[in-house]
Residue frames relative to the residue before (quaternion, step in Angstrom):
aa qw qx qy qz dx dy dz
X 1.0000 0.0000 0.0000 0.0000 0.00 0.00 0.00
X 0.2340 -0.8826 0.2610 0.3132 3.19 -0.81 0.22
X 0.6497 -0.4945 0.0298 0.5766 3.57 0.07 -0.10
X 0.3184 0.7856 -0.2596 0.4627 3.31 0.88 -0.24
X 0.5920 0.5930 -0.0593 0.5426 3.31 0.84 -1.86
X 0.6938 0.6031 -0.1317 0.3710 3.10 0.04 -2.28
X 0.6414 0.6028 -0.1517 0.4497 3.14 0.33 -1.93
X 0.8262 0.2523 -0.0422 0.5020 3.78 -0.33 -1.72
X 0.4359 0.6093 -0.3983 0.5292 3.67 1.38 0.82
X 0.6555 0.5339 -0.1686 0.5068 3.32 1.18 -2.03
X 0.6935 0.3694 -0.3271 0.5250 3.53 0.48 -1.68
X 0.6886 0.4244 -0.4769 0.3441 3.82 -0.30 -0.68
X 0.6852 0.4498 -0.4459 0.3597 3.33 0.50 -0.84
X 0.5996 0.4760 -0.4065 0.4986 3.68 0.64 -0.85
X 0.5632 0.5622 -0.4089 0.4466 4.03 0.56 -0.13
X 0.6877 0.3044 -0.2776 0.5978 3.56 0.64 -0.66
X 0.5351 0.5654 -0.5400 0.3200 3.47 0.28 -0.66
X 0.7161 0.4286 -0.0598 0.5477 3.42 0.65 -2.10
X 0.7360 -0.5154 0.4320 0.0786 3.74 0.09 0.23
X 0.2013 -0.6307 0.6195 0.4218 3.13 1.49 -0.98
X 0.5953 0.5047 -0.5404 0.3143 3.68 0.06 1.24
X 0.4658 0.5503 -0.5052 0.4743 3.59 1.51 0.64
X 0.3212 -0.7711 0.5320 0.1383 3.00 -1.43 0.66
X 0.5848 -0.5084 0.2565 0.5777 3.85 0.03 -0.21
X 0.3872 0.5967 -0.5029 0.4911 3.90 0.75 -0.25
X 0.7450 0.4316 -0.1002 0.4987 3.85 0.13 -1.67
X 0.7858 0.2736 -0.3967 0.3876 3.79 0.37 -0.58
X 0.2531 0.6832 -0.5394 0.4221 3.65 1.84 -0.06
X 0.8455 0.4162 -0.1812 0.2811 3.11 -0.39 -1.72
X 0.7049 0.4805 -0.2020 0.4811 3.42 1.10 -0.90
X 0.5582 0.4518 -0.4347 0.5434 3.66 1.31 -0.02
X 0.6297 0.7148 -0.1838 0.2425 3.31 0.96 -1.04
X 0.7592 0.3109 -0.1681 0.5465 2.80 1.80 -1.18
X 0.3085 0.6053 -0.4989 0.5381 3.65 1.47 0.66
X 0.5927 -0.5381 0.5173 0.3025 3.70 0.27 -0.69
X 0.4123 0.6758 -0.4098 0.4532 3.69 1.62 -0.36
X 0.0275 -0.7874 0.6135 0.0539 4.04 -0.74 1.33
X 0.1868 0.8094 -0.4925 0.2597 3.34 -0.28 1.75
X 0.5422 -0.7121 0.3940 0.2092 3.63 -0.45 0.59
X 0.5781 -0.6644 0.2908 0.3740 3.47 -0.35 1.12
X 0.7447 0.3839 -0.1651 0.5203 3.62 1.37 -1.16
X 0.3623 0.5512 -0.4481 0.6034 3.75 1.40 0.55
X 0.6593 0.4324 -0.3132 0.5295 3.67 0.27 -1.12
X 0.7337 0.4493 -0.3336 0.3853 3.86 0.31 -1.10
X 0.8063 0.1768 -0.3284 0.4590 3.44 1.21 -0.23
X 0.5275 0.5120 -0.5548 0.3895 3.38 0.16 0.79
X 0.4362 0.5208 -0.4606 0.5712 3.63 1.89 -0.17
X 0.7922 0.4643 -0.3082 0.2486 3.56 0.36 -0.40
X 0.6543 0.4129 -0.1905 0.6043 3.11 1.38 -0.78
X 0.5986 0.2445 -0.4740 0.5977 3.78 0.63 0.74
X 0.5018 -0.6908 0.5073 0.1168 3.81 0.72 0.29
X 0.0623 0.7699 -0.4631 0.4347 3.32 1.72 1.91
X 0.4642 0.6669 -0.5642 0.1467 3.49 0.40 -0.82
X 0.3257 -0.5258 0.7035 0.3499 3.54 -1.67 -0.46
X 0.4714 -0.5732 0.5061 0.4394 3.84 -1.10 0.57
X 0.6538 -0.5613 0.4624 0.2088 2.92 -1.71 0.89
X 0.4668 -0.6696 0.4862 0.3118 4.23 -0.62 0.70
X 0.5085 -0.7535 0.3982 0.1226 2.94 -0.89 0.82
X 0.4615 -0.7650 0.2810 0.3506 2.98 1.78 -0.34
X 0.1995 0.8679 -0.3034 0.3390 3.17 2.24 -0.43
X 0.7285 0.0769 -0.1762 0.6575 4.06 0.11 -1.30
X 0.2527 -0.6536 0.7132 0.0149 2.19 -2.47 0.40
X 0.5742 -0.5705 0.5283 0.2564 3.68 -0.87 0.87
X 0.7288 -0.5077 0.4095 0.2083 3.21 -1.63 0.78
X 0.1870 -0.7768 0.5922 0.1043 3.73 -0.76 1.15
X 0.3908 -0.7702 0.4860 0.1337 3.24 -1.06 1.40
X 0.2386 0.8787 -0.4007 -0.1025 3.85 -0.18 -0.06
């Protein structure tokens, strides 16, 4: 296989693992600790072009108001 290959093996699995509830911050780290040397914005596009993403927040919640 090649590496490439290899690679979009590693990241999918960690996709099912998580649910499709990592985001690229989390599959960094999680390639990282396999042993997989790849850049955080390398990972973000190869999440993109296999169409990995998590859905985008609606923006809907909101965080505690101090007063």
């Amino acid at each position: 296989m090649s590496e490439r290959a290899v690679l979009l093996s590693q990241i999918r699995k960690i996709y099912e693992d998580s649910e499709g509830r990592y985001g690229r911050p989390r599959f960094y780290q999680a390639l990282r600790r396999e042993g997989v040397t790849m850049g955080e914005n390398q990972v973000a596009k190869v999440m993109q072009q296999w169409g990995l993403a998590l859905p985008v927040s609606t923006g809907a919640w909101r965080g505690a108001v101090m007063s």
